[in-house]
Wavefront OBJ file of the C-alpha trace (Angstrom):
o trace
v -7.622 38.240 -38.017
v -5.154 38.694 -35.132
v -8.364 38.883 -32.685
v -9.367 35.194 -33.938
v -5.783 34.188 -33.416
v -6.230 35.444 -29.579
v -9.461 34.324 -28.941
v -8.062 30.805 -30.411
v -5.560 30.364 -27.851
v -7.372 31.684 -24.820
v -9.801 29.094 -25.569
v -7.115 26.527 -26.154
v -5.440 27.882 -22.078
v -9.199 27.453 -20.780
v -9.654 23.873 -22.342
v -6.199 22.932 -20.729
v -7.158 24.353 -17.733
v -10.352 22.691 -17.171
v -8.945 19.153 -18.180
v -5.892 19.767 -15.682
v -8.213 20.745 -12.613
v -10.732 18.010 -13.635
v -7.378 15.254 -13.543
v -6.509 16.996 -10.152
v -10.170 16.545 -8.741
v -10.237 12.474 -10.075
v -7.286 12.069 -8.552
v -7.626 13.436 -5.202
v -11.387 11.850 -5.250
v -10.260 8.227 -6.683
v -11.518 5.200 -4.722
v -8.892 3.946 -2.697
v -8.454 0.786 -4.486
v -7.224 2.923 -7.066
v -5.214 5.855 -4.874
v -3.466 2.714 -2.294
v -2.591 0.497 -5.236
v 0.209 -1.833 -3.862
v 2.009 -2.394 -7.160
v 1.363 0.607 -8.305
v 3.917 3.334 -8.622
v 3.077 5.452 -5.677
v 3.717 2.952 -3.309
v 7.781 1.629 -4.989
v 9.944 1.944 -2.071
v 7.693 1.841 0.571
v 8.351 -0.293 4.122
v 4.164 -1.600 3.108
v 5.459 -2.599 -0.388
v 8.334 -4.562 0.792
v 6.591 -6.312 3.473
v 3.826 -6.862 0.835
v 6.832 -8.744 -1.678
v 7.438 -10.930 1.215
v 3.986 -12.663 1.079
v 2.918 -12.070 -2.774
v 2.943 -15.870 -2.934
v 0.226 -16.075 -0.836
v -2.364 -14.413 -2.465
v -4.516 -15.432 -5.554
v -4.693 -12.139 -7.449
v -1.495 -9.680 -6.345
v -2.030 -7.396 -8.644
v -5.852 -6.725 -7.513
v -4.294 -5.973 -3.939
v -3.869 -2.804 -2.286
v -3.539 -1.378 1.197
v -5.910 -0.715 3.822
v -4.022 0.119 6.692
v -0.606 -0.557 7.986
v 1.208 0.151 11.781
v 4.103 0.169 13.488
v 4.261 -2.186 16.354
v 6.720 -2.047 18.997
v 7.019 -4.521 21.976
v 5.350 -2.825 25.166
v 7.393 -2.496 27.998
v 5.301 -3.359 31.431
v 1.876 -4.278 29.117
v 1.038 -7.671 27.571
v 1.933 -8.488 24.129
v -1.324 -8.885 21.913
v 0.854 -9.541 18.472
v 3.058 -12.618 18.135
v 5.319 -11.594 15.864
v 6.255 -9.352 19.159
v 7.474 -12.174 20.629
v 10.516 -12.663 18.845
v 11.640 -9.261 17.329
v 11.163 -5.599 19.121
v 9.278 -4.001 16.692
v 7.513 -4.888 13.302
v 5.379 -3.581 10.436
v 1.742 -4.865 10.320
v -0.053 -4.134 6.418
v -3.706 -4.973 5.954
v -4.144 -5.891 2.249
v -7.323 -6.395 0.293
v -7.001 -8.786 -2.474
v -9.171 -11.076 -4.847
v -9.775 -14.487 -4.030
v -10.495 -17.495 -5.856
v -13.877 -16.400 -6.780
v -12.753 -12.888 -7.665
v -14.114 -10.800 -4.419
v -12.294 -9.044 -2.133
v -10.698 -10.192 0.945
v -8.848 -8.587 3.563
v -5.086 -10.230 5.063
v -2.807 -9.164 7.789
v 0.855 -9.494 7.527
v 3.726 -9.002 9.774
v 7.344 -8.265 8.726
v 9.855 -7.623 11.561
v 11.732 -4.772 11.379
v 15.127 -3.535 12.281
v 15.841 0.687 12.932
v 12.028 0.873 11.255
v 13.447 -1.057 7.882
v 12.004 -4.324 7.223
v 14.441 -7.250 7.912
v 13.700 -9.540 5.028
v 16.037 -12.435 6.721
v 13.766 -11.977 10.119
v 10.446 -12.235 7.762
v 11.173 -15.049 6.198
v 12.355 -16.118 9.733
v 8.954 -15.099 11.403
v 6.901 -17.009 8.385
v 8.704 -20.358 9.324
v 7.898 -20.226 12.594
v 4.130 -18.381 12.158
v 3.404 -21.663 9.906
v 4.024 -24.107 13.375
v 1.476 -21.854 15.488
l 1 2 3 4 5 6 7 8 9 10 11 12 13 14 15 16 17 18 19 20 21 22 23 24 25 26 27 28 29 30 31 32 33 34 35 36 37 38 39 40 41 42 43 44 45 46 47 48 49 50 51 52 53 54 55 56 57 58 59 60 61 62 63 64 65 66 67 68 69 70 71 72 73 74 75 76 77 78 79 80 81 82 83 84 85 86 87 88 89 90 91 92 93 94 95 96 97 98 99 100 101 102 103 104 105 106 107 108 109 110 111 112 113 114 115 116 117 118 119 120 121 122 123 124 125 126 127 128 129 130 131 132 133 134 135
């Protein structure tokens, strides 16, 4: 009777044991649509998230987006510029985002948000869209 009751609950450890691992392994292996989400809650708080709140408008499907990539960009000093968003601020936060479009695939968009002491200066985005929208 008591050996049942033993043999009960090590199977019961091994079953919870196999289903935890097998959660660990999904996660770690989960496409990265899944693992970058943007509104998901791994990414709340992020410099990528709050640059990505500054453009939400502009895409047709934000909650199909996630990240690809994102940099730091800092003006060079004694190099030419390549970004234009370096033109106006010092340094700024580029995301890559991947979001459905109007036909429901996925497309890839760059944004720039300006940053000040590596925080993103929402004033200076909105700032930087105005003037990105005479270019």
């Amino acid at each position: 009777m008591e050996s049942e009751k033993s043999n009960h609950k090590n199977i019961n450890n091994i079953t919870i044991g196999i289903v935890g691992l097998a959660a660990a392994i999904g996660a770690f292996l989960a496409p990265p649509n899944l693992k970058d989400k943007i509104e998901g809650l791994a990414m709340y708080g992020s410099q990528e998230r709050t640059c990505y709140r500054e453009y939400v408008g502009d895409l047709k499907d934000p909650y199909s987006a996630y990240l690809v990539e994102s940099r730091v960009l800092v003006r060079p000093k004694g190099f030419p510029n390549f970004y234009p968003v370096l033109e106006k601020f010092d340094e700024a936060i580029q995301i890559t985002i991947a979001s459905k479009n109007g036909f429901g695939a996925y497309t890839k968009q760059q944004f720039q948000c300006p940053t000040r002491n590596g925080i993103v200066d929402t004033t200076d985005t909105h700032l930087w869209q105005l003037q990105s929208e005479r270019l």
